[in-house]
C-alpha positions in Angstrom: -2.5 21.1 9.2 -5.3 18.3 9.5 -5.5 15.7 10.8 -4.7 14.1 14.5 -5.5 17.2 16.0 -8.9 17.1 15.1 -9.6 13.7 16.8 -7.3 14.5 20.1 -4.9 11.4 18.8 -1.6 11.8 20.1 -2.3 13.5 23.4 -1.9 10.9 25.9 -2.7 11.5 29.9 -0.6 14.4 30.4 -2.8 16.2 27.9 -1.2 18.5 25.5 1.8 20.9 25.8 -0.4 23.8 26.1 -1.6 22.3 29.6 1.6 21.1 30.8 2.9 24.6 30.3 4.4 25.7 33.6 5.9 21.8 33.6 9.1 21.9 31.6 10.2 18.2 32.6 6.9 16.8 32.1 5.9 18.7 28.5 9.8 17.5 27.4 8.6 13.9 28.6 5.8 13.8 27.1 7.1 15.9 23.8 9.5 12.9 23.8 7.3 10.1 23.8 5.1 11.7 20.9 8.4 12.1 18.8 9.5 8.7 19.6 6.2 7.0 19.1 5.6 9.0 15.9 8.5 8.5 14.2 10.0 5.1 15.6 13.5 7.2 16.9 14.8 10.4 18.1 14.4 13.2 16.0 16.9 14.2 13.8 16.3 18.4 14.0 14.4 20.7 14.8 12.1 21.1 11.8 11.3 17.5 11.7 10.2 17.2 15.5 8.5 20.6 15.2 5.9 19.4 12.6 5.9 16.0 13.8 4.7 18.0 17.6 2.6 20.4 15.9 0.6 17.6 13.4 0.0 15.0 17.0 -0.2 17.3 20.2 -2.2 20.2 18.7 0.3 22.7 19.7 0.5 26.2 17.9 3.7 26.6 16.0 5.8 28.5 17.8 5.4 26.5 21.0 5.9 23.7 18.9 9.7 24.7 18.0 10.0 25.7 21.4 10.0 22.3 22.6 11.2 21.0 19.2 14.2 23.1 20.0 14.9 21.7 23.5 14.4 18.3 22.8 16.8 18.2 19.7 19.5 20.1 22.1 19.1 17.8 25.2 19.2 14.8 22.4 22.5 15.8 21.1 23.7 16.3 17.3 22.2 13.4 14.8 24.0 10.5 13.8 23.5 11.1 10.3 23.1 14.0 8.0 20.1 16.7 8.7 16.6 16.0 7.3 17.5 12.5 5.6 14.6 9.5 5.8 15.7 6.3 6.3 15.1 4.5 2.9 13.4 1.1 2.8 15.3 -1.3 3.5 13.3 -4.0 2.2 15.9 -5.2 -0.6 12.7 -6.2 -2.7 12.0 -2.6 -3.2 15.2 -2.0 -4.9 14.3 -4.9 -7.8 12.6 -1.9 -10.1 13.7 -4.6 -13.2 11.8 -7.4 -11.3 9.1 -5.7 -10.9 8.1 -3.7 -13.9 9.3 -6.9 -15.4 6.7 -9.2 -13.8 3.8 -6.5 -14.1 4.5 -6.6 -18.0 4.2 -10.7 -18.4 1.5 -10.6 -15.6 -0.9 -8.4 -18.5 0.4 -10.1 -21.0 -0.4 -13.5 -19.9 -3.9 -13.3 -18.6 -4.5 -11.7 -22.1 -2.7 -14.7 -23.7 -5.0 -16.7 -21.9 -7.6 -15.2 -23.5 -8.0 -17.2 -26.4 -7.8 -21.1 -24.9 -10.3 -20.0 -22.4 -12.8 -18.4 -25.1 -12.3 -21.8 -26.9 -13.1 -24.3 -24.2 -15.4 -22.1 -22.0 -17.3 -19.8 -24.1 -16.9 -16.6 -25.8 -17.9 -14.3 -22.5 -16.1 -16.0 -19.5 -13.1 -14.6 -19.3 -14.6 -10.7 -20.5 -17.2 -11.6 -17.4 -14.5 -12.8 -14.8 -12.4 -9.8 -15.3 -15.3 -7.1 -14.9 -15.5 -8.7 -11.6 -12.0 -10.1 -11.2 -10.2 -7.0 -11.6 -11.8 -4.3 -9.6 -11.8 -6.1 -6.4 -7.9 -7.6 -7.2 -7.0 -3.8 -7.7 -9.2 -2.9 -4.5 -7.3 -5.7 -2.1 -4.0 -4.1 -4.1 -4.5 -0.9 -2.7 -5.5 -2.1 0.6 -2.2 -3.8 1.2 -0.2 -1.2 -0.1 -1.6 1.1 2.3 -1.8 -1.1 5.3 1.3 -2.9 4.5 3.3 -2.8 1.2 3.6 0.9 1.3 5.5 1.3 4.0 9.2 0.7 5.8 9.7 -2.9 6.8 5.8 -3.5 5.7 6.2 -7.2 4.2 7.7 -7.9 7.9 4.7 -6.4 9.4 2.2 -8.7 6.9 4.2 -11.3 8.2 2.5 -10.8 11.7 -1.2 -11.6 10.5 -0.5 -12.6 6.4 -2.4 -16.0 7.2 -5.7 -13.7 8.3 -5.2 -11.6 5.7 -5.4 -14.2 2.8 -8.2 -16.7 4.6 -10.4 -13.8 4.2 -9.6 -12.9 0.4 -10.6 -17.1 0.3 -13.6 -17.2 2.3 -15.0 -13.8 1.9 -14.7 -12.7 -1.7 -13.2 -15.9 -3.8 -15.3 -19.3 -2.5 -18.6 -17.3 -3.2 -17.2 -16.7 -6.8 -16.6 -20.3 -7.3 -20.4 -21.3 -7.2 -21.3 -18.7 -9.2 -22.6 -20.5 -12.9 -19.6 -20.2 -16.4 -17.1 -17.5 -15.3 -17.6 -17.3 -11.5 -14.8 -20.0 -10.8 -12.1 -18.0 -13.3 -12.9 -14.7 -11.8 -12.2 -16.3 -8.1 -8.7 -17.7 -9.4 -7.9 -14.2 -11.1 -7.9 -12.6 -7.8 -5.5 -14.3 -6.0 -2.8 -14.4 -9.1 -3.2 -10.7 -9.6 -3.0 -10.0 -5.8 -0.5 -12.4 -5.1 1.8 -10.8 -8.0 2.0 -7.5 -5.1 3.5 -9.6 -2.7 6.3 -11.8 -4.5 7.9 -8.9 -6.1 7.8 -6.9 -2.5 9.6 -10.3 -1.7 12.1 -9.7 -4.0 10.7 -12.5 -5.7 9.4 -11.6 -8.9 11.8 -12.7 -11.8 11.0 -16.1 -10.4 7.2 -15.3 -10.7 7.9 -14.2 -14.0 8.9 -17.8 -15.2 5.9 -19.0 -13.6 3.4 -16.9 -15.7 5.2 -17.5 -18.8 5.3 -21.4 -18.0 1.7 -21.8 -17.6 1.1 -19.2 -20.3 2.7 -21.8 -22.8 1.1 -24.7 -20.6 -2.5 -23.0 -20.9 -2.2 -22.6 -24.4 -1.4 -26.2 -25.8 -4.4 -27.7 -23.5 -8.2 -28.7 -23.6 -8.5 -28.1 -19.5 -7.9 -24.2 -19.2 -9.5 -23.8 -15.8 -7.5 -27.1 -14.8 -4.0 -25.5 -15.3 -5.8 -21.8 -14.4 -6.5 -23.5 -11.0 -2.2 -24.8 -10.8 -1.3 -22.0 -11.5 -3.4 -19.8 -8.9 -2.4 -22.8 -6.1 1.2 -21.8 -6.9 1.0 -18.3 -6.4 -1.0 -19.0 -3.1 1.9 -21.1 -2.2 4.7 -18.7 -3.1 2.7 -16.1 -1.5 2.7 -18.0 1.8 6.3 -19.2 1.6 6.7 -15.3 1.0 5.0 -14.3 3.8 6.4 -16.7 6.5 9.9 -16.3 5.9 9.4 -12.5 6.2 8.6 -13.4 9.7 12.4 -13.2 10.2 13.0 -9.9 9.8 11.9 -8.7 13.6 10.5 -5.0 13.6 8.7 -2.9 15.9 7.2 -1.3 12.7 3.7 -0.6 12.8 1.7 -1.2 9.7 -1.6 1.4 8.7 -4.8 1.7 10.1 -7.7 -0.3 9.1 -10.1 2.8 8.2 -7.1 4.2 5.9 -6.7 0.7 4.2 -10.4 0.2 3.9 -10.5 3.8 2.2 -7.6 3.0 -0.2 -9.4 -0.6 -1.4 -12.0 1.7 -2.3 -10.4 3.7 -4.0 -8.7 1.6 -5.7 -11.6 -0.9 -6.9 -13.1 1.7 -8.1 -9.8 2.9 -10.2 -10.0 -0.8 -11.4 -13.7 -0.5 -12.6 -12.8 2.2 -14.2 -10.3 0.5 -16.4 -13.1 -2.1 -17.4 -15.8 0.6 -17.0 -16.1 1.1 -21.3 -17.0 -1.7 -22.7 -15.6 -0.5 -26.3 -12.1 -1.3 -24.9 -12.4 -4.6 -25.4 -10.6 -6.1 -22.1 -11.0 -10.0 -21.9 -13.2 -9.9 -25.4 -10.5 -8.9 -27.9 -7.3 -10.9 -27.5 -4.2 -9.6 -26.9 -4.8 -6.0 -28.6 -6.2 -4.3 -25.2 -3.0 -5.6 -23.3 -0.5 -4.5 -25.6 -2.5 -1.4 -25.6 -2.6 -0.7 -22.1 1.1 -1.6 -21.8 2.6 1.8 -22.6 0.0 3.9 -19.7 1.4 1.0 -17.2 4.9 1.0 -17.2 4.7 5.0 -17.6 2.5 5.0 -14.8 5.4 2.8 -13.0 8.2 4.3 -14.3 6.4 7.7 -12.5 5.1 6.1 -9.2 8.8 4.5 -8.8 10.5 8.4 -9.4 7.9 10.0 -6.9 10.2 7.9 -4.1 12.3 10.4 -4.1 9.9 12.1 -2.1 11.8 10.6 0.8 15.3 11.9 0.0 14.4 15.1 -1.8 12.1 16.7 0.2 13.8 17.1 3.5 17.3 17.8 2.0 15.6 20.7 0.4 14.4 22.0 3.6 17.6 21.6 5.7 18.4 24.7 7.5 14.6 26.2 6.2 12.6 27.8 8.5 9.7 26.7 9.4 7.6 29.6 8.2 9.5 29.1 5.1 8.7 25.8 5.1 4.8 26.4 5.2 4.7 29.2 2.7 3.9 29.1 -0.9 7.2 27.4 -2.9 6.4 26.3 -6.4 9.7 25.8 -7.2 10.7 23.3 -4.6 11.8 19.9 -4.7 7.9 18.4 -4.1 6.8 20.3 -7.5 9.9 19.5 -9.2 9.4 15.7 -8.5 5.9 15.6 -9.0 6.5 17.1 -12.7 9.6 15.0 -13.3 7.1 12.2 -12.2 4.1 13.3 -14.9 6.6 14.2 -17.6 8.1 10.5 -17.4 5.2 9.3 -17.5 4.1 11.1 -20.8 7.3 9.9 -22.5 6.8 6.7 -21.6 2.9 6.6 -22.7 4.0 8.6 -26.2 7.2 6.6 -27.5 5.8 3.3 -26.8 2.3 4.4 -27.9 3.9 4.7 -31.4 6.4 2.0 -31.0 3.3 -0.2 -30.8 1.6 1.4 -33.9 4.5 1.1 -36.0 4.8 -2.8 -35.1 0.8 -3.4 -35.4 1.4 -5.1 -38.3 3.6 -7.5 -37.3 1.8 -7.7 -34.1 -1.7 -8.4 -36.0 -3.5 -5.5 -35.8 -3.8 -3.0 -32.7 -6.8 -1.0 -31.1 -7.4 2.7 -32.5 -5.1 5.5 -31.2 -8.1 6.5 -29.3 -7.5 3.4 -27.1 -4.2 4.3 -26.5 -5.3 8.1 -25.4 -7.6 6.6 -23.3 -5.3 4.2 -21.4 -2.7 7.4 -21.3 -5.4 9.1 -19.2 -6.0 6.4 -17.3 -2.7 5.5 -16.3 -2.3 9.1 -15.5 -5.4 9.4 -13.5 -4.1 6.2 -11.7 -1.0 7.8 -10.3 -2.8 11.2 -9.0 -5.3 9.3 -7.0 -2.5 7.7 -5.8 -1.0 10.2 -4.8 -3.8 12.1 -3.3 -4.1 8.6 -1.0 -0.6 7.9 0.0 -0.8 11.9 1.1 -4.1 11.0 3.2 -6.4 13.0 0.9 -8.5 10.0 1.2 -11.9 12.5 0.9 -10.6 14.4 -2.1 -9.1 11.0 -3.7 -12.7 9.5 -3.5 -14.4 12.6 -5.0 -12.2 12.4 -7.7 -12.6 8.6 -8.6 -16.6 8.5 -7.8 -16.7 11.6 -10.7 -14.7 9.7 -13.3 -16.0 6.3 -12.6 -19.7 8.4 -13.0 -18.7 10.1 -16.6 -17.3 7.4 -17.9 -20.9 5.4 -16.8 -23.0 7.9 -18.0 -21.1 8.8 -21.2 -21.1 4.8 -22.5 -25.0 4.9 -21.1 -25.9 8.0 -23.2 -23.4 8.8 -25.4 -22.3 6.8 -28.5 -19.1 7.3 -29.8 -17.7 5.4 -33.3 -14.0 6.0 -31.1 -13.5 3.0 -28.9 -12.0 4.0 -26.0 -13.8 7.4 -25.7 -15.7 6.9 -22.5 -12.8 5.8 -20.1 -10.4 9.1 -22.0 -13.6 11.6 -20.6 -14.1 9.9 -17.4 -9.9 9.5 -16.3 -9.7 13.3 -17.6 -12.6 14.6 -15.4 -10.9 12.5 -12.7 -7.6 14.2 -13.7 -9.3 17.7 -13.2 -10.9 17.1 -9.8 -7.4 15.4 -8.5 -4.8 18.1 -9.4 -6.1 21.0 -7.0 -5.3 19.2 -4.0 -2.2 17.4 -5.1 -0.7 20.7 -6.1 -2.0 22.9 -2.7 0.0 19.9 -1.1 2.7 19.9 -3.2 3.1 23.4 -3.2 3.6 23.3 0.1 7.0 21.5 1.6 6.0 21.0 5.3 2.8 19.7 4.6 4.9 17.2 1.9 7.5 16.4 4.4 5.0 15.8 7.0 3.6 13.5 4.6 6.7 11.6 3.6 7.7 10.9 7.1 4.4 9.1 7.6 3.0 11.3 10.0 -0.3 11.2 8.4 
């Protein structure tokens, strides 16, 4: 396993258990201390603090268990039942209706808003204020979610510096976009509404959100001062967000949230994911109505529908391994409940993509026309490639997760610069599929492995 070993994290003054060998009060002391800083309370077996002491002191295995096995002992029996993870308990991660449901209005709006702002502002602002809009949004997405959003009690911990956090999105990326000539002012009130979207519905306050996109939606269509009501409804979400944010300040916790470097590596991920998206021209995004959006629905809430199932990561994975050895635990199982979820997650996924795929087609008349099937293969493999990288990130495959996104963001680059295709679409299908490729081989080496995943799940890495 890699990881903190290789950078000496986790060792502390007393040095490793290796050195504090013929010490059996200190190496329990200090075993102690790793388990508790590691995972926030006392270990709950003897698998769980073994990989958690093997992963952050550099210990070998066996010696590992050794003191796994003592520590667990002196400790007493667990509270609860064997190998279970404490679930969030953030109650806004229990909305799954809230939130799909504001993701859905949230693409369907800014596509509504298309039209007004093509009439007043030109026929190219709003396709130009996405291209830049939407690659950084997803990029501060991603970055939250990894520092914050993504994990136990994180809304409490944005709570702690939320006001640093969003005074830089202002000063550092939106105020420059405001002087910039036509579409520069849109693309800087994009941002915010897209970001601030991540937050309310962590806050469990997305149906309300909701209202508020389809409000201005109706507001932004029936009048002559788009960027007027544009710039309302971005000061709202600003305000929600910080109403969101402060009284999450309640809820005391001595959670810790990620590292910098690891949220800095998942924003880049993820902007490029986003650039991806808005990477082939021929999709049309921002230049041809509603039809990309309704389009792109289907690879979006089967992409949710099969991020929200891979939480079961958290239950799954260690009830599976109860009582398992831990050589068992590291050998080669592709039968175990990390495959089985990971497929469960891709076949949902598919369904989701395929049925509402053709729902859309049959209703494209009385929706007004719709993009070309290849559109809809295209977001498929998007939304597909979006939940790998994903999961490559949330794993700490950071290296492999970039690799994968540089080489579809590339393709798709190089196919619309020298290849010309009569299938819209075609470019982003090639490049999410080459991105698809290069992501599997270390999702499944991972998956195919349950310590590894279970040292993942418990946020070890």
């Amino acid at each position: 396993m890699k990881g903190p070993r290789d950078t000496g994290r986790g060792t502390g003054p007393t040095g490793d258990l290796r050195e504090v060998a013929n010490q059996p009060l200190a190496e329990d002391l200090h075993a102690s201390a790793v388990l508790e800083a590691r995972l926030g309370r006392p270990a709950r077996d003897v698998l769980e603090a073994t990989v958690v002491l093997e992963a952050w002191t550099g210990a070998p295995a066996a010696e590992a268990m050794s003191a796994a096995q003592r520590l667990v002992q002196r400790d007493g029996p667990p509270q609860r039942a064997l190998g279970a993870i404490d679930p969030f308990e953030d109650a806004e991660h229990t909305s799954v209706f809230a939130e799909g449901l504001t993701l859905v209005l949230l693409i369907v709006s800014i596509a509504a808003w298309a039209a007004p702002i093509r009439a007043h502002l030109g026929p190219r602002v709003l396709e130009h204020a996405i291209r830049v809009a939407l690659p950084l949004a997803v990029a501060f997405q991603w970055g939250l979610r990894s520092r914050y959003l993504g994990r136990p009690q994180g809304l409490a911990c944005l709570a702690r510096d939320g006001i640093r956090f969003w005074v830089a999105i202002l000063i550092v990326i939106c105020t420059p976009l405001l002087f910039v000539p036509s579409w520069g002012p849109t693309a800087a009130m994009l941002i915010p509404i897209w970001v601030g979207s991540m937050i309310l519905t962590r806050r469990g306050w997305g149906l309300v959100y909701a209202g508020v996109l389809v409000v201005g939606t109706i507001a932004l269509d029936n009048s002559g001062h788009p960027q007027t009501l544009l710039a309302a409804i971005t000061a709202v979400t600003l305000l929600m967000c910080l109403a969101a944010i402060r009284t999450s300040r309640s809820r005391r916790t001595d959670a810790r949230p990620g590292s910098i470097e690891r949220a800095l590596a998942a924003a880049l991920i993820g902007g490029m994911t986003g650039a991806l998206l808005i990477g082939d021209p021929t999709v049309g995004l921002g230049v041809h109505g509603l039809h990309p959006a309704v389009a792109l629905l289907p690879s979006v809430i089967g992409s949710y529908w099969g991020g929200f199932y891979l939480w079961n990561f958290f239950e799954a994975v260690p009830r599976g391994l109860r009582g398992v050895s831990l050589e068992r635990a590291g050998s080669l199982a592709l039968s175990d409940p990390p495959m089985s979820i990971f497929l469960g997650a891709i076949l949902r996924l598919l369904i989701a993509v395929v049925v509402l795929s053709g729902l859309v087609i049959a209703l494209g008349g009385f929706l007004g026309g719709t993009d070309a099937l290849t559109v809809f293969i295209a977001f498929g493999c998007a939304g597909t490639f979006s939940m790998l990288v994903g999961m490559l990130e949330a794993f700490a495959l950071q290296t492999a997760a970039l690799v994968a996104a540089s080489a579809a963001l590339i393709t798709e680059l190089e196919w619309t610069a020298h290849v010309h295709s009569s299938s819209p679409g075609t470019a982003l299908a090639v490049g999410a599929a080459v991105g698809i490729v290069l992501s599997l081989p270390g999702l499944l080496v991972r998956l195919a492995h349950s310590g590894g995943t279970l040292a993942t799940t418990m946020w070890i890495q």
